[in-house]
C-alpha positions as CSV (number, residue, x, y, z in Angstrom):
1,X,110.8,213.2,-2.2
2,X,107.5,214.2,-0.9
3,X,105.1,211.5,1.3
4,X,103.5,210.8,-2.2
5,X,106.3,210.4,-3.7
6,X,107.5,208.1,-0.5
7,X,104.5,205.7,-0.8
8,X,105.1,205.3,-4.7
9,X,108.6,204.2,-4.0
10,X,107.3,201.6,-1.3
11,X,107.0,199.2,-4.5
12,X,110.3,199.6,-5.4
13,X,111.8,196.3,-5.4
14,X,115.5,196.2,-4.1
15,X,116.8,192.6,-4.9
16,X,119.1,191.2,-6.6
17,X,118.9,187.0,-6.7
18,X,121.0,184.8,-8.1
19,X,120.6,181.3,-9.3
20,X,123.2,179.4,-11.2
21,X,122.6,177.0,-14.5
22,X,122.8,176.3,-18.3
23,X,120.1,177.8,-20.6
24,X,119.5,177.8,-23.9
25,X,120.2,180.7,-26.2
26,X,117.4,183.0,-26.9
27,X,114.6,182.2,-29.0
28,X,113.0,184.7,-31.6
29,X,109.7,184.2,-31.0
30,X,108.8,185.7,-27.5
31,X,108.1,183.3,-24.6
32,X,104.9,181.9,-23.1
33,X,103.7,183.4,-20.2
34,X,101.2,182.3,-17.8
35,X,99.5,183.9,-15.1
36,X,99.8,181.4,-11.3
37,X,97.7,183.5,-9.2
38,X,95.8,187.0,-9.4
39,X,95.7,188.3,-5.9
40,X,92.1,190.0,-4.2
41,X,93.6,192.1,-1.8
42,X,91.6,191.1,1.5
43,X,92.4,188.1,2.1
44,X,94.9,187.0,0.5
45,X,97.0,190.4,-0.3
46,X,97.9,192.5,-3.1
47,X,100.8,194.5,-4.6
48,X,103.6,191.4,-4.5
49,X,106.9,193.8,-5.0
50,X,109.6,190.8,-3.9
51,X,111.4,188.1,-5.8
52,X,109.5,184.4,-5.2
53,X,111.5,181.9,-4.2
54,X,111.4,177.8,-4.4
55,X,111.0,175.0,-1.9
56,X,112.4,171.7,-2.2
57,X,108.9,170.7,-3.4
58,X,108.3,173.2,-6.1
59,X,106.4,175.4,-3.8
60,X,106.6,178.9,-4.4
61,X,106.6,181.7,-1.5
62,X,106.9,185.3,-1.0
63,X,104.9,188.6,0.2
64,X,102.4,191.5,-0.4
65,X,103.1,194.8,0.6
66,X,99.3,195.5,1.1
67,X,96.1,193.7,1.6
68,X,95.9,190.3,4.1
69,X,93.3,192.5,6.4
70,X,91.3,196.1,6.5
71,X,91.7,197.3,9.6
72,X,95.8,198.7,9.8
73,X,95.9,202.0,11.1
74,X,96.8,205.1,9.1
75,X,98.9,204.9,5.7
76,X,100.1,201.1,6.6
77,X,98.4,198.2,4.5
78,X,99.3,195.1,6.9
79,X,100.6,192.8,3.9
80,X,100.9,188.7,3.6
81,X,103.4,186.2,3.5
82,X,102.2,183.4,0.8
83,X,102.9,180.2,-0.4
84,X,101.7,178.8,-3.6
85,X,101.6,175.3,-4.5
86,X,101.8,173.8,-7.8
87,X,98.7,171.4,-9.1
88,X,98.8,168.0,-8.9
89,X,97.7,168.2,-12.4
90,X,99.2,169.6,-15.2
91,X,97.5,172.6,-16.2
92,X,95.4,173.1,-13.1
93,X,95.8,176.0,-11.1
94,X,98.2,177.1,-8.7
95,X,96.8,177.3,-5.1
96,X,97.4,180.1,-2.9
97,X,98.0,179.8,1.1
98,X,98.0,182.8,3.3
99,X,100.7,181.7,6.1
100,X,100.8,185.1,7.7
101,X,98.6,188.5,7.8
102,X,100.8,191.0,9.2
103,X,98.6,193.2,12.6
104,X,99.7,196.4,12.3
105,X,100.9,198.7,14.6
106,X,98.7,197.7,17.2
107,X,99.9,194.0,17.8
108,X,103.5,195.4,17.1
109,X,104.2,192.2,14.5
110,X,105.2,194.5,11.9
111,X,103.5,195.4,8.5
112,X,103.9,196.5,5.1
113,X,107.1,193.5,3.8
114,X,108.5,195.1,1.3
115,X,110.6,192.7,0.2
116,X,111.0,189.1,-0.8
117,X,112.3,186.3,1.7
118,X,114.8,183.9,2.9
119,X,113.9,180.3,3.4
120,X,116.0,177.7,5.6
121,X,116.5,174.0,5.3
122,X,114.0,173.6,8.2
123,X,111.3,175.4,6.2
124,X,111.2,178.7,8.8
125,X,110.6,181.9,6.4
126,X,112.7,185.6,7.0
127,X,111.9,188.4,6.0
128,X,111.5,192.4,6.8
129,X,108.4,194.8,7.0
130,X,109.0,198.6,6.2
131,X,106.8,199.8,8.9
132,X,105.4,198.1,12.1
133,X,107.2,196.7,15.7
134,X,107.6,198.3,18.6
135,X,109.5,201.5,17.3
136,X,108.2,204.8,18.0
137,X,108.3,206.1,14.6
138,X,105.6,208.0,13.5
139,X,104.2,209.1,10.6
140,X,101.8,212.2,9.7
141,X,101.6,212.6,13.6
142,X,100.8,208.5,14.3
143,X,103.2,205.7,15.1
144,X,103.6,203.9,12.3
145,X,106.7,201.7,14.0
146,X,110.0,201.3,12.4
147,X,110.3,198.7,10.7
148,X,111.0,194.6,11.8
149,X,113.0,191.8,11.0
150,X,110.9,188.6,11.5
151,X,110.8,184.8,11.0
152,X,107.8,182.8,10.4
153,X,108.0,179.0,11.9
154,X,105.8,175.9,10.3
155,X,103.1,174.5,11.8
156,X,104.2,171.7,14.3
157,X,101.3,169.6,12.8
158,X,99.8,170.0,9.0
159,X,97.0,172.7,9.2
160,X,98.6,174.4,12.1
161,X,99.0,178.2,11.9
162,X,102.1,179.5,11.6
163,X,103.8,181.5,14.1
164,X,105.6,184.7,13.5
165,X,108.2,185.9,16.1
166,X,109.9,190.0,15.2
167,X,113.7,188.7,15.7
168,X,114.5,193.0,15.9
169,X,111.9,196.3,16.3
170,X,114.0,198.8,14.8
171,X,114.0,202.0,16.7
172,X,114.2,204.7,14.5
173,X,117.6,206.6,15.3
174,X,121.0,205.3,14.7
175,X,120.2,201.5,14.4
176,X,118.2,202.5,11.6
177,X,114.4,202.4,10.6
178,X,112.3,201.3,7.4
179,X,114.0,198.1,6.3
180,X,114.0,198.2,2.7
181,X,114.1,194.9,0.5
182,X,115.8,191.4,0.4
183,X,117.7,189.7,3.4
184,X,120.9,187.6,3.1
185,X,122.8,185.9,5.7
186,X,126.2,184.0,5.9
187,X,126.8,180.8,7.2
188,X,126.7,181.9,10.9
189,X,122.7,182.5,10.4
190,X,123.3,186.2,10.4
191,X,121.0,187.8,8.8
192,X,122.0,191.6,6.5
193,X,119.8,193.9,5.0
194,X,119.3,197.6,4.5
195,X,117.6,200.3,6.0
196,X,116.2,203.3,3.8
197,X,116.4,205.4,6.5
198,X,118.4,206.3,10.0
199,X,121.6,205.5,11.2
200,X,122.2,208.9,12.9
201,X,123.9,211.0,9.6
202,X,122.3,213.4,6.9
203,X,118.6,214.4,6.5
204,X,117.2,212.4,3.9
205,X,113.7,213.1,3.8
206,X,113.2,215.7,7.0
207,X,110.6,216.1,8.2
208,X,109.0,212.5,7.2
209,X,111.9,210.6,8.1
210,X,115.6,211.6,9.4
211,X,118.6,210.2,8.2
212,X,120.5,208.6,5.4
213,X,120.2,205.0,5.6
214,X,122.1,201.8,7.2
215,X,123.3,198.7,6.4
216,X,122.6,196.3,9.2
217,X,123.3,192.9,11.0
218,X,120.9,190.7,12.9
219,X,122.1,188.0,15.0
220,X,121.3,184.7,16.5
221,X,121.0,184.5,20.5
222,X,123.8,182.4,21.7
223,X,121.7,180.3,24.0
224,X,118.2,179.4,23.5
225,X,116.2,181.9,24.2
226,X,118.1,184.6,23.9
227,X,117.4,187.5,21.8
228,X,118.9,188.5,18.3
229,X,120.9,191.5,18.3
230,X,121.3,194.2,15.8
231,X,124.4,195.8,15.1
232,X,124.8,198.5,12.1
233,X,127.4,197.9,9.9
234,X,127.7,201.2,8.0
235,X,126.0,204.2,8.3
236,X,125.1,206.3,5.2
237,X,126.3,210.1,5.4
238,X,124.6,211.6,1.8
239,X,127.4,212.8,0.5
240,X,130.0,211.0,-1.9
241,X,129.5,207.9,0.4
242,X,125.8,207.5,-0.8
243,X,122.3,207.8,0.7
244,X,119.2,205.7,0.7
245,X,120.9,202.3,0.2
246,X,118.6,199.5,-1.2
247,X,118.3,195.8,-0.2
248,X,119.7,192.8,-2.2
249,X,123.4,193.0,-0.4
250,X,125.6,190.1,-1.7
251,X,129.2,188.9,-0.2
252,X,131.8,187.8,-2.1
253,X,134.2,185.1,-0.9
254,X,136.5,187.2,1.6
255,X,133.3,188.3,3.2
256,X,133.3,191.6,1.7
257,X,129.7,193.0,1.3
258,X,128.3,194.8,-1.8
259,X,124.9,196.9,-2.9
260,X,123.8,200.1,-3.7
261,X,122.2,203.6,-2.8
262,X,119.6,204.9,-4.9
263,X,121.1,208.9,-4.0
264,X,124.1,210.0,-3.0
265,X,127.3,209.7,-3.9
266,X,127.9,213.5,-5.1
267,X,127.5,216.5,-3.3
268,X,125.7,218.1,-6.8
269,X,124.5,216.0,-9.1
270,X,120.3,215.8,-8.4
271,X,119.6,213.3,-11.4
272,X,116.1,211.9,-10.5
273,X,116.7,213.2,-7.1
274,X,114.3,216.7,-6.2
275,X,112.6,217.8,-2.6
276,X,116.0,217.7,-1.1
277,X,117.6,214.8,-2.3
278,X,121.4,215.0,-4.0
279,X,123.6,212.4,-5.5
280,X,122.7,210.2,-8.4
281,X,123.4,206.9,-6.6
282,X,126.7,204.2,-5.9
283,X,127.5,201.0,-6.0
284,X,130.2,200.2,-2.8
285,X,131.6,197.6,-1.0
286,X,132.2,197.6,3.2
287,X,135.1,195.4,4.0
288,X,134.3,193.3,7.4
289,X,136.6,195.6,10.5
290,X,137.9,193.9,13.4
291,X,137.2,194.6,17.3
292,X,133.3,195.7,17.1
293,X,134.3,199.1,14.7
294,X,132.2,200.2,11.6
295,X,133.0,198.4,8.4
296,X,135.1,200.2,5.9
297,X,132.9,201.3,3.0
298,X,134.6,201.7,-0.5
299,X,132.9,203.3,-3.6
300,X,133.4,201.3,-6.6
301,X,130.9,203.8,-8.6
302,X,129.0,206.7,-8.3
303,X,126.5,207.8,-11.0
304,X,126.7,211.3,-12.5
305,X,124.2,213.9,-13.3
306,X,125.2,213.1,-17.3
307,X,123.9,210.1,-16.5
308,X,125.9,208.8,-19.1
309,X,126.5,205.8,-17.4
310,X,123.0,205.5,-15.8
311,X,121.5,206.9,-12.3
312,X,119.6,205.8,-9.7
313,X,120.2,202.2,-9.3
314,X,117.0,200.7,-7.4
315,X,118.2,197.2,-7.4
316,X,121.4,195.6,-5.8
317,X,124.3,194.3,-8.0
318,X,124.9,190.2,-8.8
319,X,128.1,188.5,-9.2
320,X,128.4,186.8,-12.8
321,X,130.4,183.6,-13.6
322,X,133.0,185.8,-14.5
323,X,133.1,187.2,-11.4
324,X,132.3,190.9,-12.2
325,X,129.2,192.7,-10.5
326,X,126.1,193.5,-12.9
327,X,123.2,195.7,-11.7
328,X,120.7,198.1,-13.2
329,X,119.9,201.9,-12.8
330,X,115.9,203.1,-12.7
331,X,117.7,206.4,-14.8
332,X,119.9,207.5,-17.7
333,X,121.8,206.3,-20.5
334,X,123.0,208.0,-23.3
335,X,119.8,207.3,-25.7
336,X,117.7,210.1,-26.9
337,X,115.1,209.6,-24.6
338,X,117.3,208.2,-21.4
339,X,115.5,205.7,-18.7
340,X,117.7,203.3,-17.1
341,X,121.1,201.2,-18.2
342,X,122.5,197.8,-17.6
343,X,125.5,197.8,-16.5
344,X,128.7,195.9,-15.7
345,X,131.4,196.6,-13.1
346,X,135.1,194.9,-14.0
347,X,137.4,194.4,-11.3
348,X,140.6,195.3,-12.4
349,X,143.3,193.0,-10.1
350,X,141.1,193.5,-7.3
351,X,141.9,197.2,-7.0
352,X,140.3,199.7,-9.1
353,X,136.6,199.0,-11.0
354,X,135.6,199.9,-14.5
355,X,132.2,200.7,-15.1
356,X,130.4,199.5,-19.1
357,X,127.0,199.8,-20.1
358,X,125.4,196.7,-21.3
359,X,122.0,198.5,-22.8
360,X,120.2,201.7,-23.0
361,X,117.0,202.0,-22.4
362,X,115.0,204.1,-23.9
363,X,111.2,205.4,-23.9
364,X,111.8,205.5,-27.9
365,X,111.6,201.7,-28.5
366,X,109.3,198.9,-27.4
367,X,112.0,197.4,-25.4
368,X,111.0,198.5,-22.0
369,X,111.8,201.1,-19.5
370,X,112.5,202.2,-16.1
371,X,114.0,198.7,-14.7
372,X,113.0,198.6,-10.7
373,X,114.1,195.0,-9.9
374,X,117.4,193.0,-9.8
375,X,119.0,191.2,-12.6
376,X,119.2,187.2,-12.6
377,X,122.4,185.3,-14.4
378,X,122.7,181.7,-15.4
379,X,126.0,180.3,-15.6
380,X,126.6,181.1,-19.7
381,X,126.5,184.5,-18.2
382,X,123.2,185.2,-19.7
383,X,121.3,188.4,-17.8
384,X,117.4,188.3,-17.1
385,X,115.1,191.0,-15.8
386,X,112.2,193.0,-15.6
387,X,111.2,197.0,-16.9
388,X,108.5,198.3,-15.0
389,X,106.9,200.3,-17.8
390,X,107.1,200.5,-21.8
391,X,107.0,196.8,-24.3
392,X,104.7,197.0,-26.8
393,X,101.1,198.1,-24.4
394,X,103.4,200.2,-21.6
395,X,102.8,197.5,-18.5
396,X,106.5,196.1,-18.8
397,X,108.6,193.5,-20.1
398,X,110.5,190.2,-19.3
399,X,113.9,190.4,-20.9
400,X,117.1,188.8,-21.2
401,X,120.7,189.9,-22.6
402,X,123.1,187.5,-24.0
403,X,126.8,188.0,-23.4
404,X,129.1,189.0,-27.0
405,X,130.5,185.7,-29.0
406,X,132.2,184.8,-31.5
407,X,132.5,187.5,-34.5
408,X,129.3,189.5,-32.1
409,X,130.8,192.2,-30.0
410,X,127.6,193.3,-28.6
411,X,125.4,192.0,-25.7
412,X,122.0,191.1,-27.5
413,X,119.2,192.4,-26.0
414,X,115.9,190.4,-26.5
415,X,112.2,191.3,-25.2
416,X,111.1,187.7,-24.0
417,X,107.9,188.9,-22.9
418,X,105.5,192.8,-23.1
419,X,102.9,192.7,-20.5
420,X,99.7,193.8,-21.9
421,X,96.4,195.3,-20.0
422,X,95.0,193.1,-17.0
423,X,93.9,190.2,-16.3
424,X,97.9,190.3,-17.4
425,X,100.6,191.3,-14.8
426,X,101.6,195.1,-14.9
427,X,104.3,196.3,-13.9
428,X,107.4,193.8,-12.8
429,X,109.3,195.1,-10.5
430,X,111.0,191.7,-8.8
431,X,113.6,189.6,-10.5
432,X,113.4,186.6,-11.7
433,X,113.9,183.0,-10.4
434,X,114.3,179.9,-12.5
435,X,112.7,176.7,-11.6
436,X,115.2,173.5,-13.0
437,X,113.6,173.4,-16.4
438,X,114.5,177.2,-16.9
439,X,111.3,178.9,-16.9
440,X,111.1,182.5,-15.2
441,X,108.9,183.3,-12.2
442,X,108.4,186.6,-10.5
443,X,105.8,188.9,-9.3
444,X,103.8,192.1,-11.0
445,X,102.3,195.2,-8.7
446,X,99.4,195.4,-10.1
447,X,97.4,194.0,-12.8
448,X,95.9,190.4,-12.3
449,X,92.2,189.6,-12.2
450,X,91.8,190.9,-8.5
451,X,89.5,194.1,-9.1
452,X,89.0,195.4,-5.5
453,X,92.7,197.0,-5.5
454,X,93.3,200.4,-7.4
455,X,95.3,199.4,-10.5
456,X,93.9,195.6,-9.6
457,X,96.0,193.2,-7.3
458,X,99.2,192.0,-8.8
459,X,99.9,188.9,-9.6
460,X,102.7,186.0,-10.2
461,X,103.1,185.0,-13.2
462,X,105.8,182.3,-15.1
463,X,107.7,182.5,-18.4
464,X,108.6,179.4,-20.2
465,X,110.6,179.5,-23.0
């Protein structure tokens, strides 16, 4: 991947977020969409790549990869973290409320979140920035920083600023450097995440960045005041173990930890891969170790230059009801014109996995192409997503994928919603999250009625059925 190349994939969302409930089945008729906010760019931010996620007041929050302020050095755009509030009335507009503008390099607060967040019960916000901190990492002959891990704390009294405090500066070797997409934590307050790069094995990227990719843990300080440590879990080699892994990890009940890698995973295959890059992607697991030692990693899948079966996953996987992992790959298929899959992995006893593909996509059709983000279940075991490009004007779709029953031995695929020209969204890349009357929220790169960003602002928008 060259630096172009390297920027273009900085809106790549890696999440995969899951929220549990009943649904209806799926309409005909596609759903209604509505556009919350259009970000400017300065500032209030522009190009939201991350999932939203919900307050206990219906308050909406989540980031911007660029925008907030003008004056980053170099390539990095500072970025926001934002809430949005719903209107008192009905109808009105949503109101937007910049709780952070991310300094740059030069205050070493990070910059550039390109991800969405984690919120606690006491209303403090987590997140990660791509570049920014401390780190010495630099960039076309600059620092641009490493990376951070950081938490934003409330206002002590309403109208206060809130405070943001980098938890970890990622240094750029073997702990790993540009953090790359959602956060989750267990029920320590540990917080895991992946880094695209580092970790001390491979070149992935040379001479830009060095190194295949980590998957990390940050912990609490075990007296006040202390600091958070980081500690990497697994360090990516870029052979059949995978390369580039991307955020959205999720644990299943034994503590076992799950994801993907975008490469990797084959010493041949090159699928979408180019400038260096091998291996069509995996999905693995790394099984917790004991005494301090690296976690065992397991590959449950690795993609193939066929790409039969997909390639290039650039989301995470979800758990359905059922208990099997679903995910989506950016690549491949087996229709004429291949670009991307849904697919399913079956656990067979616990021991070996099964791989099925859900859907094709296809540049062919009108149904969408070239998913980015995460899928999103409901407990029917319905799937929702996003397409970055194709629907019926090429900006993306909204879509949702209803699981066989009765005499129908096929998942149904329906278009809920094709994203036309702005001042509509273009191109989705988060997934989706469902408020309690089952209406869809999520964020769009670019399009919106913000005209001082290059392809306009992005936006969030909502889809009620």
């Amino acid at each position: 991947m060259n630096s172009c190349g390297f920027l273009i994939a900085l809106s790549r969302a890696i999440m995969a977020f899951v929220v549990v409930f009943s649904m209806t089945p799926f309409a005909s008729a596609q759903w209604r969409e509505r556009v919350l906010y259009s970000f400017q760019g300065i500032p209030d931010g522009a190009y939201p790549a991350g999932d939203v996620v919900f307050d206990q007041a219906g308050n909406l929050y989540g980031t911007t990869e660029y925008g907030g302020a003008n004056d980053c050095p170099g390539i990095t755009q500072c970025g926001t973290v934002f809430q949005l509030q719903p209107p008192a009335v009905k109808g009105d507009k949503w109101k937007e409320n910049v709780l952070y503008i991310f300094k740059g390099v030069k205050a070493n607060d990070g910059d550039s979140p390109a991800g969405g967040i984690l919120l606690d019960k006491a209303g403090n916000i987590y997140g990660t920035t791509a570049y920014g901190g401390s780190g010495d990492c630099k960039l076309f002959g600059s620092r641009s920083g490493c990376g951070t891990v950081f938490e934003l704390l409330p206002p002590k009294q309403e109208g206060g600023k809130w405070a943001e405090k980098v938890l970890y500066s990622f240094k750029g070797g073997k702990d790993g450097y540009f953090p790359w997409g959602d956060l989750t934590w267990d029920s320590a307050g540990n917080l895991y995440g992946a880094t695209e790069y580092g970790g001390g094995y491979g070149s992935c990227n040379a001479p830009y960045y060095q190194y295949c990719g980590t998957v990390f843990e940050v912990s609490p300080p075990k007296t006040d005041g202390g600091k958070w440590t980081e500690k990497v879990l697994y360090a990516f080699k870029s052979g059949t173990d995978g390369a580039n892994p991307n955020g959205g990890l999720i644990f299943d009940s034994k503590g076992a930890i799950y994801g993907t890698t975008y490469y990797g995973g084959d010493t041949v295959d090159h699928c979408n891969s180019g400038d260096g890059f091998v291996g069509c992607g995996t999905v693995f697991q790394l099984t917790p170790s004991t005494m301090n030692a690296p976690w065992t990693e397991k590959i449950l899948l690795h993609f193939k230059t066929d790409a039969s079966m997909g390639g290039n996953p650039a989301a995470g996987v979800i758990f359905g009801p059922d208990g099997d992992l679903y995910g989506t790959t950016y690549w491949g298929g087996e229709a004429v014109s291949p670009a991307g899959t849904i697919f399913k992995l079956h656990s067979k006893a616990g021991h070996s996995w099964s791989e099925s593909v859900l859907y094709n996509f296809t540049t062919e059709k009108a149904d969408g192409y070239n998913p980015l983000g995460g899928l999103s279940v409901d407990n029917n075991g319905k799937l929702y997503g996003t397409t970055s490009r194709g629907g019926s004007s090429f900006y993306g779709t909204v879509f949702g994928l209803a699981p066989p029953t009765g005499h129908r031995q096929t998942w149904d695929y329906s278009v809920l919603y094709s994203f036309t020209h702005f001042p509509d969204p273009e191109m989705p890349q988060s997934s989706l999250a469902f408020d309690k009357s089952g209406n869809l929220y999520g964020t769009a790169v670019y399009g919106g009625s913000g005209n001082q960003c290059q392809g306009h602002c992005g936006a969030v928008f909502v889809l009620q059925p």
